[in-house]
N, C-alpha and C positions, 0 to 999 in steps of 0.2 A: 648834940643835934646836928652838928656840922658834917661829923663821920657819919650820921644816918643817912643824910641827903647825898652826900657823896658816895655812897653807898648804891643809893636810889637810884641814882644818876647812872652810874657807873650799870647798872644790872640792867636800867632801860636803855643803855646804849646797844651792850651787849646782845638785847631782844630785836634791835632792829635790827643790827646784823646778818643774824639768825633769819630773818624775813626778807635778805635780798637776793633777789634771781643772778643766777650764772647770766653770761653773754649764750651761754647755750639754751640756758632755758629762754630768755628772751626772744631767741630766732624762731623758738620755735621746737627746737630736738632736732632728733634724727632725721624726719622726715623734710624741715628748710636746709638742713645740711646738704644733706643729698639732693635736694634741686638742684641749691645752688652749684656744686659741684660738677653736675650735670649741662646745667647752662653755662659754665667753667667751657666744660669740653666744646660744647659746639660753640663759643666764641670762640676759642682755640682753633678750631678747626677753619674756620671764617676767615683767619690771619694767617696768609703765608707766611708770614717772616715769623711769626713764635709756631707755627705747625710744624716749620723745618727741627725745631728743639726737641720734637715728639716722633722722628725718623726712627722708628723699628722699634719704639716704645709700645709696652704691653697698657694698652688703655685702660682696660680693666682692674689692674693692679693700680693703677695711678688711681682712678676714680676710690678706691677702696682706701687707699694708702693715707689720699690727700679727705677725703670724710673722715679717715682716723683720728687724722692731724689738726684738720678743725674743731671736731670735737672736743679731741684732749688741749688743743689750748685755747677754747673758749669757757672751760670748766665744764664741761660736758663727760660723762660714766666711761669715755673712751682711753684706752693706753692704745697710743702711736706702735706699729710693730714695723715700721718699713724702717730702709737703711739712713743712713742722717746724710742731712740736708748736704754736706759735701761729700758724700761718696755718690750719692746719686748725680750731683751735676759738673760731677769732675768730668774733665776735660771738654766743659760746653765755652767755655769761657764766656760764660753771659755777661753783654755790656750794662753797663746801668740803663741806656736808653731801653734795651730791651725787656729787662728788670719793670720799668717804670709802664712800659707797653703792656706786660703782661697784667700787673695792678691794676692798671685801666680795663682790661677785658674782667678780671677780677671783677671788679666793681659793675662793669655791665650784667655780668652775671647775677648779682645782686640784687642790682634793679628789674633784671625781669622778673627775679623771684618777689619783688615786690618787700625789701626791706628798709626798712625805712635806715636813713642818712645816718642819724646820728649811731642807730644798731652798725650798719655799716663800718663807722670809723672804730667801735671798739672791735668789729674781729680782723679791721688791717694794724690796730696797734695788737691786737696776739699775735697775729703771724707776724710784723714788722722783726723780731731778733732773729729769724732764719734767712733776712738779708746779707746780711754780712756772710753766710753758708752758703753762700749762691754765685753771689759775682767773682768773675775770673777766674773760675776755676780749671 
């Protein structure tokens, strides 16, 4: 009886599983992606000091690059095709402050797409391991 219930148990865990949404499907898909990424650019554009990081940058590819990016690591149908995260910001030598500035407009971005906080913290813990690919380089 003990093996059946554990058994049980074991099969209705597995069901929940099965039943819980991606960070991508929670946002929403492709289309909160793409706001956000969007309202990305024009905070960007708002701040001198990270607009200078984007000096003769193809925007378009970035908007494209970085909705990949979100995508594919919020569990979303996306495969990432742009260059990694240190070939693209070699030789910016981004400071942490700058790093942290840019998260911040992140996050603005966010809120005008109207995502709610806690959605919010899970797609800066997906993107949080491409930090270390970024600073000082």
């Amino acid at each position: 009886m003990r093996i059946l219930s554990f058994i049980l148990l074991v099969a209705l865990m597995s069901g929940c599983a099965l039943n819980q949404t991606t960070v991508f499907e929670q946002l929403g898909g492709h289309s909160k992606v793409n706001e956000i990424v969007e309202n990305f650019v024009i905070e960007i554009e708002r701040d001198p000091v990270i607009l200078a990081y984007f000096e003769g940058a193809n925007i378009d590819r970035f908007v494209t690059k970085l909705s990949e990016q979100i995508c594919q690591r919020t569990g979303g149908p996306c495969e990432y095709t742009g260059d990694t995260m240190e070939q693209v910001h070699a030789g910016m030598n981004i400071t942490e402050a700058d790093f942290n500035r840019t998260v911040d407009l992140l996050i603005n971005a966010m809120n005008r797409a109207d995502v709610p906080h806690t959605l919010q913290n899970q797609v800066l813990n997906a993107l949080a391991p491409t930090r270390k690919e970024m600073l000082y380089l």
